[in-house]
C-alpha positions in Angstrom: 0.0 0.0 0.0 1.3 3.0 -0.9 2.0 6.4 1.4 -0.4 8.8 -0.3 -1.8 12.7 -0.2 -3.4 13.6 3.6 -7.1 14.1 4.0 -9.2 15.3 0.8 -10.3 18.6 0.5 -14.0 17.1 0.3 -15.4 14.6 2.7 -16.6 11.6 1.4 -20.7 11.2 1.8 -21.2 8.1 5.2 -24.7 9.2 5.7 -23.7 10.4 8.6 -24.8 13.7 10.3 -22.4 13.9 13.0 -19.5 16.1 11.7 -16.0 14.1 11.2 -14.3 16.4 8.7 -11.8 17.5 11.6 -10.7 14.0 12.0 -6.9 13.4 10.9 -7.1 11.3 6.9 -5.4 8.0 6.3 -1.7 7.4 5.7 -1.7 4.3 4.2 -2.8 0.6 4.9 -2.0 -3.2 5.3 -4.2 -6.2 3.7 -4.3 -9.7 4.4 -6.8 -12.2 4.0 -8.5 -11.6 7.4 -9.0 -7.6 7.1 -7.2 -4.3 6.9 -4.7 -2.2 9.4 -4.8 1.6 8.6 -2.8 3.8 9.5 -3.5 8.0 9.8 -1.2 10.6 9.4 -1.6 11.3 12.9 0.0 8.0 14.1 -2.8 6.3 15.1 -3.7 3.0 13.8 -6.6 0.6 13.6 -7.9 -3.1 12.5 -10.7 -3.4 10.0 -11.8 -7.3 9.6 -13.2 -6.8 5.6 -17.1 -7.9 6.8 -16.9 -4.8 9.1 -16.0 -2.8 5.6 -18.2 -4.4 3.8 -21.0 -4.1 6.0 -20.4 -0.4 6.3 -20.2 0.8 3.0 -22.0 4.1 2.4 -23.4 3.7 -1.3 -26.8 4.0 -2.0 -27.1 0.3 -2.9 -26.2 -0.2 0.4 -27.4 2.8 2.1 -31.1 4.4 1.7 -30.5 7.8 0.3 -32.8 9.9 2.6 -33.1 7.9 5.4 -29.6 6.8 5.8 -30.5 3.3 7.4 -28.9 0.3 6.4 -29.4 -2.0 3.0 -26.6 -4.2 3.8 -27.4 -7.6 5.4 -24.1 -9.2 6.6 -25.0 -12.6 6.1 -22.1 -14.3 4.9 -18.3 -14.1 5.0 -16.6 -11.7 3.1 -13.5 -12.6 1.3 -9.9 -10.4 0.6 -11.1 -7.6 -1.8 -9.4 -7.9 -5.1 -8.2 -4.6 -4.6 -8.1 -1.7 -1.3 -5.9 1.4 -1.5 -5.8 4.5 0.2 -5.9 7.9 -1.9 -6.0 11.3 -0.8 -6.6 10.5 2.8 -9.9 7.9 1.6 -10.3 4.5 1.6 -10.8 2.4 -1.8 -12.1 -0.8 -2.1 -13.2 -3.1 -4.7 -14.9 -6.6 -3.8 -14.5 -9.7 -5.3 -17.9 -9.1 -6.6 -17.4 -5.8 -8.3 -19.1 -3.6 -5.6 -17.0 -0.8 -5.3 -16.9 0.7 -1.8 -15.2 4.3 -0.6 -14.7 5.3 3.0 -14.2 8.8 4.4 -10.5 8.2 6.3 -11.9 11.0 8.6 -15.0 8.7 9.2 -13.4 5.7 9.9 -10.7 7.2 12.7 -13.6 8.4 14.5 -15.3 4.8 13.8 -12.0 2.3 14.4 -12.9 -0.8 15.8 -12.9 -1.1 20.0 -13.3 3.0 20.2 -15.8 4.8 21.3 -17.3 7.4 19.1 -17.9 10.7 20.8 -19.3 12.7 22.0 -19.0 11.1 25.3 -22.5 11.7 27.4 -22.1 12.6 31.0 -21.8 9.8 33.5 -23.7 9.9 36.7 -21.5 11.3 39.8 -22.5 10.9 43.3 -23.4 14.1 45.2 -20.1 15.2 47.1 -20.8 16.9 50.6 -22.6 20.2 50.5 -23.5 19.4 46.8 -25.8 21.9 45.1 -27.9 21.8 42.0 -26.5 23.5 39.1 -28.8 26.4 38.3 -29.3 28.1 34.4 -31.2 30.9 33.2 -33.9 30.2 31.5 -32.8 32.3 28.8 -29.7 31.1 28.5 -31.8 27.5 27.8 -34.1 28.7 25.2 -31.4 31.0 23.6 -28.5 29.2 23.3 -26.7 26.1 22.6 -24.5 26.8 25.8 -27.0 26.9 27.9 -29.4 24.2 26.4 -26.0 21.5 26.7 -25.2 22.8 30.5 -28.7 22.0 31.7 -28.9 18.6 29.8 -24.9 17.4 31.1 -25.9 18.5 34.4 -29.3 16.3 34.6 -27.6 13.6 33.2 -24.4 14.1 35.6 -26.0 15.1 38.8 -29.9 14.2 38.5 -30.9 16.9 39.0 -30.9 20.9 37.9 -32.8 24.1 38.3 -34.0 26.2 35.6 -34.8 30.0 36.5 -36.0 33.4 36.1 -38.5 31.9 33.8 -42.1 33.6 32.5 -45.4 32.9 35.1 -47.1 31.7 32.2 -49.4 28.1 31.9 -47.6 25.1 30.0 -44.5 26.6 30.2 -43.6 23.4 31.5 -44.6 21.6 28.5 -42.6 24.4 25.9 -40.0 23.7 27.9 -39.9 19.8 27.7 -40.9 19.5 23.9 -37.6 20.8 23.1 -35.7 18.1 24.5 -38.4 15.4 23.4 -42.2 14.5 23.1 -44.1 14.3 26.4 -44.0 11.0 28.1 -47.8 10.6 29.3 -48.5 8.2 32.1 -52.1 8.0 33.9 -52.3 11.1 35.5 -51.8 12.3 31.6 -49.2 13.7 29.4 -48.8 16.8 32.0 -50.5 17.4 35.7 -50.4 19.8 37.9 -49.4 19.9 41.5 -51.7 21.4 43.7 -54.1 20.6 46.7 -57.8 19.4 45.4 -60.7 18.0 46.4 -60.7 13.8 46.3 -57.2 13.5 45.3 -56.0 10.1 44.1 -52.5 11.0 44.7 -50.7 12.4 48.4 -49.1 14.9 45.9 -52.7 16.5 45.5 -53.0 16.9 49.3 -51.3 19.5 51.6 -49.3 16.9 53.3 -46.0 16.3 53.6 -44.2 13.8 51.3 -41.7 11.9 52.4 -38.6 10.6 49.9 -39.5 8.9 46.9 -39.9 7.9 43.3 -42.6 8.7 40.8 -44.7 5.3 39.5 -42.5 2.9 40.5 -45.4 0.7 39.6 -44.6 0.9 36.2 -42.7 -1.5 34.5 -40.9 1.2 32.7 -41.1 4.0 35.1 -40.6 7.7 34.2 -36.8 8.6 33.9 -36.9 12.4 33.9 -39.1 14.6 35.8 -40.0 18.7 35.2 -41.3 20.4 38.1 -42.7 24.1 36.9 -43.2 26.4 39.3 -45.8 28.5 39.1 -47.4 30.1 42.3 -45.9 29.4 45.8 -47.4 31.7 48.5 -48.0 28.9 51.3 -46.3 28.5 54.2 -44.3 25.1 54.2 -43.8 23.0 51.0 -39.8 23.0 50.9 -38.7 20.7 48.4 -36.4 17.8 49.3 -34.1 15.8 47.3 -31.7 12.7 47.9 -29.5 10.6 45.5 -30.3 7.2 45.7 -27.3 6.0 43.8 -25.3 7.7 46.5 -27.3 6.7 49.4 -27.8 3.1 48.1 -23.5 3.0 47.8 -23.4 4.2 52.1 -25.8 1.3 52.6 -23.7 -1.3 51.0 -20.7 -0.1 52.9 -22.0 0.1 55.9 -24.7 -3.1 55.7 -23.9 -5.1 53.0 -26.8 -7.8 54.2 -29.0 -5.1 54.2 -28.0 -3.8 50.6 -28.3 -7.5 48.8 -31.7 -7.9 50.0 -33.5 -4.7 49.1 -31.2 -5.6 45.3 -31.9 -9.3 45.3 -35.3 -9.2 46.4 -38.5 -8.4 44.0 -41.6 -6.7 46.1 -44.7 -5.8 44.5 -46.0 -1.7 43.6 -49.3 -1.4 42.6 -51.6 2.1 42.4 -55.2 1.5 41.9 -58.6 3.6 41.6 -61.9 3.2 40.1 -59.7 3.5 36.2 -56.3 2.0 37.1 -54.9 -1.1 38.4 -50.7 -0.5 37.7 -48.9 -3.0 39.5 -45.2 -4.4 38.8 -42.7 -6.7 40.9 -39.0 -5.2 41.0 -36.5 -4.7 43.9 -35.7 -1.5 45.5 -32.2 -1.3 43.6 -31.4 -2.6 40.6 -27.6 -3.2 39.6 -26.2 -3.7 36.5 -23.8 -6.8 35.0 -20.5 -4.3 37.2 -22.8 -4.1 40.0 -23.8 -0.6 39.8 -26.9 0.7 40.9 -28.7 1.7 37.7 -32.7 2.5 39.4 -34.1 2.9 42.7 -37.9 2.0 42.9 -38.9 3.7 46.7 -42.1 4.6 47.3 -44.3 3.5 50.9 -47.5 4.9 49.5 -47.9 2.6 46.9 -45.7 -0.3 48.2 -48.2 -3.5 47.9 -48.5 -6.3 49.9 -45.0 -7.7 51.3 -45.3 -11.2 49.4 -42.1 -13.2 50.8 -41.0 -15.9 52.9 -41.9 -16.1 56.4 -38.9 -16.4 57.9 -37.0 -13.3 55.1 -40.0 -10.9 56.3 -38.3 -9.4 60.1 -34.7 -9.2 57.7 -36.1 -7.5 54.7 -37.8 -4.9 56.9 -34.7 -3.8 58.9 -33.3 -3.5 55.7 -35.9 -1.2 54.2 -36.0 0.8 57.5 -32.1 1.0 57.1 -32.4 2.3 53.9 -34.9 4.8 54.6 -32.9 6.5 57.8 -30.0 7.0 55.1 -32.5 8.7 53.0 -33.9 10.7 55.4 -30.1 11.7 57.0 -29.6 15.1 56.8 -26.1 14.8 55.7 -27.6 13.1 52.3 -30.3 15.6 51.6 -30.8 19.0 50.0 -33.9 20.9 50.0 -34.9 24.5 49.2 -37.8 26.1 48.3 -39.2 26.9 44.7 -40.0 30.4 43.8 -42.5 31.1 41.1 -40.6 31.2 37.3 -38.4 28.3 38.6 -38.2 24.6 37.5 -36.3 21.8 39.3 -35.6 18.6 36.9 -34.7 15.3 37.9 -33.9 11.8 37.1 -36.6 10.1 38.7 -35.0 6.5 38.6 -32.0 7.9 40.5 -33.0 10.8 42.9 -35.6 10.5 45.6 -38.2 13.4 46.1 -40.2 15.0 48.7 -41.7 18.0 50.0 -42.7 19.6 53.5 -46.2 20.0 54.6 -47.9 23.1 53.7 -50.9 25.2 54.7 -53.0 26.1 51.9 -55.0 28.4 54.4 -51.8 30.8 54.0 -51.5 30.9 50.4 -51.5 29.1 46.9 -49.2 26.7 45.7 -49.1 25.7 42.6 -46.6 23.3 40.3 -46.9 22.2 37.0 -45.0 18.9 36.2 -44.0 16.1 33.1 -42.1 13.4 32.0 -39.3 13.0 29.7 -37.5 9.7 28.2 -34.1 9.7 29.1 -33.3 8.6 25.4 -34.3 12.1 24.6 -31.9 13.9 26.7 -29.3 11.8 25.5 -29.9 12.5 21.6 -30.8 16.4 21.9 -27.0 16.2 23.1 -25.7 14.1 20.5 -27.8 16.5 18.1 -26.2 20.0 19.8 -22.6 18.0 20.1 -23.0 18.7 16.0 -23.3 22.6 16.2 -19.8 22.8 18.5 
């Protein structure tokens, strides 16, 4: 293979929207029967087996034109290319076949087999001591890109964020979240507000005081992101309170590990119910992932159903649940403030518990409109701004 020209002038089409024109162009190459090693003119190399190429060409016999998605079924082995050459920074190939196959050299640095592509989303980090929410202007939001990508690193970073100085006006809440992504409705509707009422069927439509928890953890799928719009808040009381379970659940498996493998190990039934709805699901408290992370906490004593275990794992799964809760409900692992009208606090409701203090609705009006948002949503209006850096 021959050392060649750097990068073309013009990128080669991958039907791909995410920029990777900046990205350093091929040097040259080395075939065998197994795949390809390039090589850019930065130093870097990387392995291509030749079904990987194959499977990735970008022509439009193997691409759809308009909506970029794939043609290509990898079925079947691919053998040595009777030809592969690097020119002008691009990759050549021609198949035993005849299909005729160009790569963008930029494209496939940013694409080389065991990296990851950027950009990198935020990772959750536990709440250090005297940890508070990162607050942005609501301008700043709606107005620019800066401010739209600070509030959306640090939901997904923190789990939670505040939004401010925004307009007293009705559905703000839902302008706001339609940005990110469509609405995720539940059944108490696409958006509900927050207010004391007559009949409730919910302790948030009451004047009491909530302790911890999460929203609907009776749902198989539970909410991941929740808004909270402020949009009156003359009552006395009503300070809102906020705990990350991740970083909680990690004190109780230091300091009780028992207690932290049952409430992860064991499945307990939720369930809500009125005269419409009868939502149940059987999950545990934490969920970990394959590393043992805690990926979702499921918390919530109002709608807790009945305790269906063993006999003789009941006395030990209730310490455990109490343990849990006093960690929750420590001081040291709590924040809490109180919303003023034209502010919005969002969180990740699968990672951070919520809760509010009584209030007296005999001293004045309080009045919060909230929704839901798919985490999936957050994470592509990212990918989608990552394009206009």
């Amino acid at each position: 293979m021959n050392v060649v020209t750097p990068h073309a002038a013009e990128c080669v089409d991958m039907r791909e929207l995410a920029p990777y024109a900046e990205a350093p162009g091929l040097k040259d190459g080395r075939t065998d029967d197994a795949g390809m090693t390039l090589t850019w003119v930065n130093g870097e190399s990387g392995r291509f087996p030749w079904l990987w190429l194959r499977d990735h060409c970008p022509c439009n016999a193997c691409r759809h034109a308009l909506t970029r998605e794939r043609l290509y079924l990898p079925l079947e082995d691919v053998a040595c290319p009777d030809r592969a050459r690097v020119e002008s920074g691009n990759l050549y190939v021609t198949w035993k076949d005849g299909h005729e196959s160009l790569f963008d050299g930029g494209w496939l640095h940013q694409r080389r087999p065991g990296v990851e592509p950027g950009p990198t989303l935020p990772h959750p980090c536990p709440w250090p001591e005297g940890f508070t929410p990162r607050r942005v202007d609501h301008a700043a939001f709606t107005g620019s890109v800066e401010g739209e990508r600070a509030w959306l690193e640090a939901l997904l970073r923190d789990g939670v964020v505040l939004l401010e100085n925004g307009p007293l006006a009705d559905e703000e809440v839902s302008r706001l979240a339609t940005r990110i992504g469509p609405l995720r409705a539940t059944n108490f509707g696409a958006r509900f507000d927050v207010q004391s009422k007559p009949n409730p069927n919910n302790a948030a439509y009451t004047a009491i005081g909530l302790a911890l928890h999460s929203d609907l953890p009776n749902w198989r799928q539970p909410p991941d992101i929740q808004l909270l719009y402020c949009l009156e808040n003359d009552a006395e009381g009503g300070e809102s309170q906020f705990a990350d379970g991740y970083q909680v659940a990690e004190v109780l498996r230091q300091e009780d590990p028992e207690a932290f493998r049952l409430l992860s190990e064991t499945p307990i039934d939720f369930r809500f119910q009125d005269e419409e709805q009868d939502i149940a699901v059987r999950a545990p408290i934490l969920t970990c992932n394959a590393e043992g992370r805690v990926v979702e906490v499921r918390f919530n004593n109002w709608i807790r159903d009945t305790l269906r275990l063993p006999a003789e794992t009941i006395d030990a799964w209730y310490r455990a649940y109490r343990r849990f809760w006093q960690l929750l409900h420590d001081p040291r692992h709590q924040i809490a403030f109180s919303l003023v009208p034209g502010e919005m606090v969002a969180f990740d409701n699968r990672r951070v518990l919520h809760g509010r203090g009584a209030f007296d609705p005999n001293t004045g009006r309080r009045h919060l409109q909230g929704t839901y948002l798919d985490r999936d949503m957050l994470e592509s209006r990212l990918r989608v701004l990552a394009r206009a850096a």
